[in-house]
C-alpha positions in Angstrom: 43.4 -79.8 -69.8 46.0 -77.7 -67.8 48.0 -81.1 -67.1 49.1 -80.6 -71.1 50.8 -77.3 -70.4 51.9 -78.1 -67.1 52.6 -81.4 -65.6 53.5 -80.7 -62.2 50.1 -79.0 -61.5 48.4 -78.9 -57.8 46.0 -75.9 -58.0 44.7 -72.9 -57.8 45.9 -69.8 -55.6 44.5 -66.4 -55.5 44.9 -62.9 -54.4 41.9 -61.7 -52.2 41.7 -58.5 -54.8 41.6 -60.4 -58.1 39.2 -62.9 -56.7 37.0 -59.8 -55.8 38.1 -57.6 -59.2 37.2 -60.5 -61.8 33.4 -61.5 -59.4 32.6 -57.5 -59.6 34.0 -56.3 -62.6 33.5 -59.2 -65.0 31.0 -61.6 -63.4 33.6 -64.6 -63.3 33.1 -66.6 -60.3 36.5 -68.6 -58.7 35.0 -71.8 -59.7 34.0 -70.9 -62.9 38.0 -69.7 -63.7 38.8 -73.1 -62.4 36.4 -75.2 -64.4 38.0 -73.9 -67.5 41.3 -75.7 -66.7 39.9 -79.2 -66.3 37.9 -78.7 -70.1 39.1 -79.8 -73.7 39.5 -77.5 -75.7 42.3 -75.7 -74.0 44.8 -73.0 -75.2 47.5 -72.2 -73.2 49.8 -69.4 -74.9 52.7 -67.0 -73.2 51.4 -63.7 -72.4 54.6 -62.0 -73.0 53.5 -58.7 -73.8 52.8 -58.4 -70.1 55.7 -60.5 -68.7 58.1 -58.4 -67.0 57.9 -59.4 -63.6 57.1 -63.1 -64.0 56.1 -65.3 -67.0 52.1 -64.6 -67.5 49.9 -67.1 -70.0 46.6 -66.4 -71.6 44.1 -69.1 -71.7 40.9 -69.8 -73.3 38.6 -72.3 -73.0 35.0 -73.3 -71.6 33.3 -73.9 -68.1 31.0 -76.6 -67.4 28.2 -74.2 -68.6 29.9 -74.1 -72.2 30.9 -69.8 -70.8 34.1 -68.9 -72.9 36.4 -67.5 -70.8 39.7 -66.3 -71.1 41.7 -66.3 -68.0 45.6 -64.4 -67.4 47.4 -66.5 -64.9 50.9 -67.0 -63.9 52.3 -70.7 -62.3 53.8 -70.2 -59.2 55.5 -74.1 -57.4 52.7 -75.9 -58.7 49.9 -73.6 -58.1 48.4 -71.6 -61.1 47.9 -68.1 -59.8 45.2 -66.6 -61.8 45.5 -62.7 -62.3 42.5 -62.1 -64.2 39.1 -63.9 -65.6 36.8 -62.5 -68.0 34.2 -63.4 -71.2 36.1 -63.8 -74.6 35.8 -60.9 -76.6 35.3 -61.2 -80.3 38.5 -61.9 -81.8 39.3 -64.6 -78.6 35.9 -66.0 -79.8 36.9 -66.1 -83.2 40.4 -67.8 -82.5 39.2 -70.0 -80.0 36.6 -71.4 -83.0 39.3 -71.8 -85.6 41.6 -74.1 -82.9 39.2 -76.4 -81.9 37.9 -77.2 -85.2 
């Protein structure tokens, strides 16, 4: 659960475009994005590759509906600001398998 990675956690905040972008483009409601959070297993690793502004994370986990997602975000105060939320591909899959086992 996100309280692992980051104990001063209060929720969510997003930008009206994302929100809209993942729905559209990847079928990933807001709730479902949230759900993954509050479910074991969760990985948390930097995203540094795309850190240049701010420090961005990568996260992969499950919904309530057992959906592997894996969900960009930055933390922003206390609030985890989530940049993008989509379907594990393949090799997330794959990775995602080997850690929880």
């Amino acid at each position: 659960m996100i309280a692992e990675y980051f104990s001063d956690f209060s929720g969510f905040q997003w930008d009206s475009g994302n929100l809209d972008k993942n729905r559209l483009k990847h079928d990933v409601e807001a709730f479902e994005a949230e759900q993954m959070f509050f479910n074991d297993p969760l990985i948390v690793i930097p995203d540094e590759k795309h850190s240049t502004q701010e420090t961005r994370y990568a996260a992969f986990g499950i919904t309530n509906d057992d959906r592997k997602l894996t969900i960009i975000f930055t933390q922003r105060n206390q609030m985890i600001r989530i940049i993008s939320a989509r379907d594990m591909n393949k090799k997330e899959k794959n990775y995602y398998e080997t850690y929880k086992n």
